[in-house]
PAZAPA-421705 format. One record per atom (N, C-alpha, C): x, y, z; residue in one letter. Coordinates in pm, whole numbers, plus 50000, padded with zeros to 5 digits. Example, Ala and Ser with C-alpha at 12.3 -4.5 7.8 and 13.67 -1.06 7.14 Angstrom:
<recs>
513194943150780A
512304955050780A
513204967050780A
512854977550708S
513674989450714S
512905000350787S
</recs>
This chain:
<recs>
500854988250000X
500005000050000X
500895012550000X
500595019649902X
501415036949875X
501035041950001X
502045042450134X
501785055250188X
501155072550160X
502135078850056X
501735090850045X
501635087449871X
500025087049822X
500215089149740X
500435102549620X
500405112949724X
500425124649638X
502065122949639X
502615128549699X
503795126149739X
504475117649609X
503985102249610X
504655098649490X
504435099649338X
503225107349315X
502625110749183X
503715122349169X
503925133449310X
504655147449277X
506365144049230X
506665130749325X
508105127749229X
508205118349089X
507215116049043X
506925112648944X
506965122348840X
506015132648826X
506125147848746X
507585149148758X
508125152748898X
509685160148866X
510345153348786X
510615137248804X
511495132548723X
511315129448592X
509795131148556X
509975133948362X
510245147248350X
510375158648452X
510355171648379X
511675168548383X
512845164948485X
514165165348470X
514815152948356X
514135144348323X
514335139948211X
514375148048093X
513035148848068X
513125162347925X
513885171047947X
513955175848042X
514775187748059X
516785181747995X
517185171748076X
518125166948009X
518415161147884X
517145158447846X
516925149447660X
517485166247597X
516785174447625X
516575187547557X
518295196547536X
518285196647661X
519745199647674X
520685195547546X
520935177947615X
521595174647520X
521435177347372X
520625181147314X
520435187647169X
520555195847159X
520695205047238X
521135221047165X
522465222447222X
523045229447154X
524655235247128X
524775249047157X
524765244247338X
524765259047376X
526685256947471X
527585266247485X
528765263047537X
528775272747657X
527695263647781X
528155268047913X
528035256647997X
528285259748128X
527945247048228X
527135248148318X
526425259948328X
526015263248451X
525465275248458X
524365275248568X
524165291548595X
525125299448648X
525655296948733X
527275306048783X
527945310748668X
528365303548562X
528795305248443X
528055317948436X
526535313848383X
525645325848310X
526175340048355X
526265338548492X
526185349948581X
527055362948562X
528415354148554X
529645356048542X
529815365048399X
529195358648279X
528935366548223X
528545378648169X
527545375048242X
526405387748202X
527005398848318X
527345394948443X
528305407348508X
529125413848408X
529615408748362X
531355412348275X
530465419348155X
528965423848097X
528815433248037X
528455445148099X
528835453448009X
528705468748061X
527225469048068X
527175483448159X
525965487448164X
525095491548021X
523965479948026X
523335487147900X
522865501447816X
523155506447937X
521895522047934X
522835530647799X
524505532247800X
525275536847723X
524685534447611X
524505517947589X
523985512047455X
523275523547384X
522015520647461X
520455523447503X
520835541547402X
521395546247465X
521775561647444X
522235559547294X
523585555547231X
523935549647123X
522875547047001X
522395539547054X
520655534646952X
520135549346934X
519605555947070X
518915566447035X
519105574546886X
520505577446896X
521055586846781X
520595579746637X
520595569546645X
520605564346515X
519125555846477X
518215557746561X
516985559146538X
516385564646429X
515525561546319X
515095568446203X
516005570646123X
517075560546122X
518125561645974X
517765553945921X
517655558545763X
517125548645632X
517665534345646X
517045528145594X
517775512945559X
518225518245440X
519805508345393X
520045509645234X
521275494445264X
520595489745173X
521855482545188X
523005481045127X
523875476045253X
525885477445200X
525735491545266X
524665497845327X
524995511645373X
525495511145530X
526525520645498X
526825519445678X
527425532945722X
526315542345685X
526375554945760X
525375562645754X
525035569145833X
523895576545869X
522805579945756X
523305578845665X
522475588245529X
521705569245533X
522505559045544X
521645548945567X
522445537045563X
521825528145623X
522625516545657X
521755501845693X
522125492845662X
521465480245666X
521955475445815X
521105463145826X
521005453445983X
522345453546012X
523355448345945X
524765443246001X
525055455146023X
525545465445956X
526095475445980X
525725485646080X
524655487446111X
523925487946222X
524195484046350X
524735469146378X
525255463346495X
526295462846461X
527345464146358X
528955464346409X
528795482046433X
528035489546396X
528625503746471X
527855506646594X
527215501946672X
526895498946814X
528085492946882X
528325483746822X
529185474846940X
530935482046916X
530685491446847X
532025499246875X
532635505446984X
531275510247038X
530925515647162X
531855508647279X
532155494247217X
532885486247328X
533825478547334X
534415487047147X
535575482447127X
535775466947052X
534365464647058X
534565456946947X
533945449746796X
535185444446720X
535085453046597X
534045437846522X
533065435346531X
532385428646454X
532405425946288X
532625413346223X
532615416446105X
531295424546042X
531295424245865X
530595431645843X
529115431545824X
528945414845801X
527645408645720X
527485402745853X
526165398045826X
525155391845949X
525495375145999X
525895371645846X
526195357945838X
527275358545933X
528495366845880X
529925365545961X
529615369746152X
528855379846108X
528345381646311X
527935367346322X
527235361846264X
526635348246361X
527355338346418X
528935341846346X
529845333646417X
530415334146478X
530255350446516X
530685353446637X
530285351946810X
531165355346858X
530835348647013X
530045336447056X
529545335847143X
529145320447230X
527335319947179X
527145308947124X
525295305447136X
524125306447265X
524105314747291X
522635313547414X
521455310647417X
520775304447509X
519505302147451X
518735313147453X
517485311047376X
516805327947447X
516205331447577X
515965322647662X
515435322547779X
516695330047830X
517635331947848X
518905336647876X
519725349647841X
518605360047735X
519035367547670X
519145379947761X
520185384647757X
520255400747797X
520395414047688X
520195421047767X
520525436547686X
522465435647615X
521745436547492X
523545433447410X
523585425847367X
523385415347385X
522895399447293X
522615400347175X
523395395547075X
522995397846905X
521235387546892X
520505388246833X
519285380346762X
519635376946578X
519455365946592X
519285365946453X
518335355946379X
518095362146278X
516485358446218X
517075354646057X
516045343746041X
516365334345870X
515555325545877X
515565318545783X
515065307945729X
515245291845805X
514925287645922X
515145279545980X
515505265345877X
513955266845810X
515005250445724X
516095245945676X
516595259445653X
517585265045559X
519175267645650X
518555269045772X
519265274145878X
520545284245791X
520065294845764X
520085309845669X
520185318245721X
520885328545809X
520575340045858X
520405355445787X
519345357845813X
519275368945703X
518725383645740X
519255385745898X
519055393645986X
519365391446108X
519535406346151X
520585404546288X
519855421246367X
520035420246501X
519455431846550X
520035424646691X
519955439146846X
520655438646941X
519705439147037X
519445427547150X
518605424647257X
518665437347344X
517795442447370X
517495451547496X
516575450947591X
516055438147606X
515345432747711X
513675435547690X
513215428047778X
511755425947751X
511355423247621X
512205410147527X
511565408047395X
511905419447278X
512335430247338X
512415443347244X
514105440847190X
513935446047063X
515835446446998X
515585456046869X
516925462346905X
516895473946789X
517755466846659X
516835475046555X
517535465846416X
517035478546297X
517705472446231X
517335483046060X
516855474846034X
515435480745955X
514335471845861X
514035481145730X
514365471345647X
513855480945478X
512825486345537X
511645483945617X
510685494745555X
510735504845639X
511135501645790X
511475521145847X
512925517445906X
513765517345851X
515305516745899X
515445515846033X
516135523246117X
516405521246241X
515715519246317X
515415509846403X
513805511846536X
513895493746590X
512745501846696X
512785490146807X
511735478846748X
512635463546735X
511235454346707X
511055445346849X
509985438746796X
509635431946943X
509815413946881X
510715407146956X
511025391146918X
509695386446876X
508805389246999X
507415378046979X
506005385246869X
506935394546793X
506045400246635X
505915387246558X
504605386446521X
504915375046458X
505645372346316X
506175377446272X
506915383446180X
508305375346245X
508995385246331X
510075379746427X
510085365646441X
508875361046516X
509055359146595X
508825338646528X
508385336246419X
508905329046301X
510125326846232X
510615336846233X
511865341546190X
512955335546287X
512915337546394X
513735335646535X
514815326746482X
515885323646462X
517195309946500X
517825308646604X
518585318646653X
519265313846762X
519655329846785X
520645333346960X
521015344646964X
522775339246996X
523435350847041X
524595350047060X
525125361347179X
526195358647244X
526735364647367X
528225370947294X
528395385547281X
529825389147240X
530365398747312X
531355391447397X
532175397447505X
533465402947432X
</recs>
């Protein structure tokens, strides 16, 4: 006779969630070990707000693409002249950012975090824009250049592949 049977139904639930939870893991190709890790990280970025200020200026600049100055400028170019701000020098195209720095998941994303958006089947990246928390990331879009989109647009949010951490 089950003493407590709630009790053993409730360790029942935990250990398929910590199952899936480890099936899951093991399939994605993320390179940390730990939350301490996470932590450690995300300390070691600067304060966002500089960013935040940075974006402002360049708010309502045309999209053009291959453009990368004010009169107008496409997605990549867009985030390698943000992240100058911190010294560092990002290649030029979206594709080449994607290979930059460490894979995160998105549950994990902070302010500074590259996003990038493509063709999943294809696994294609064909856009790139910079996490600023609450789902929101600034990016150039052909149809109003500089400005804030939101991940879970459904537009975006289809689009989604993976993000990245560049320290």
């Amino acid at each position: 006779m089950i003493k407590n049977p709630v009790k053993c139904v409730l360790s029942f639930f935990c250990i398929l969630l910590l199952s899936c939870a480890v099936a899951e893991q093991k399939n994605s190709v993320y390179y940390f070990h730990g939350k301490n890790e996470w932590s450690a990280m995300a300390s070691g970025f600067r304060y966002p707000k500089e960013l935040e200020e940075h974006i402002e200026k360049f708010l309502g600049v045309p999209y053009l693409w291959g453009g990368n100055t004010k009169e107008g400028m496409d997605c990549s170019a867009f985030v390698k002249q943000m992240y100058i701000i911190y010294g560092i020098d990002l290649p030029r195209t979206s594709i080449l950012q994607s290979k930059s720095g460490i894979r995160i998941p998105r549950q994990a994303l902070l302010p500074g975090d590259l996003v990038f958006f493509g063709e999943a089947d294809r696994d294609s990246v064909t856009h790139v824009g910079i996490y600023m928390g609450n789902n929101k990331f600034a990016n150039s879009t052909r149809s109003y250049g500089v400005k804030y989109s939101y991940i879970d647009e459904p537009y975006f949010f289809s689009k989604f592949l993976f993000a990245k951490r560049v320290m």
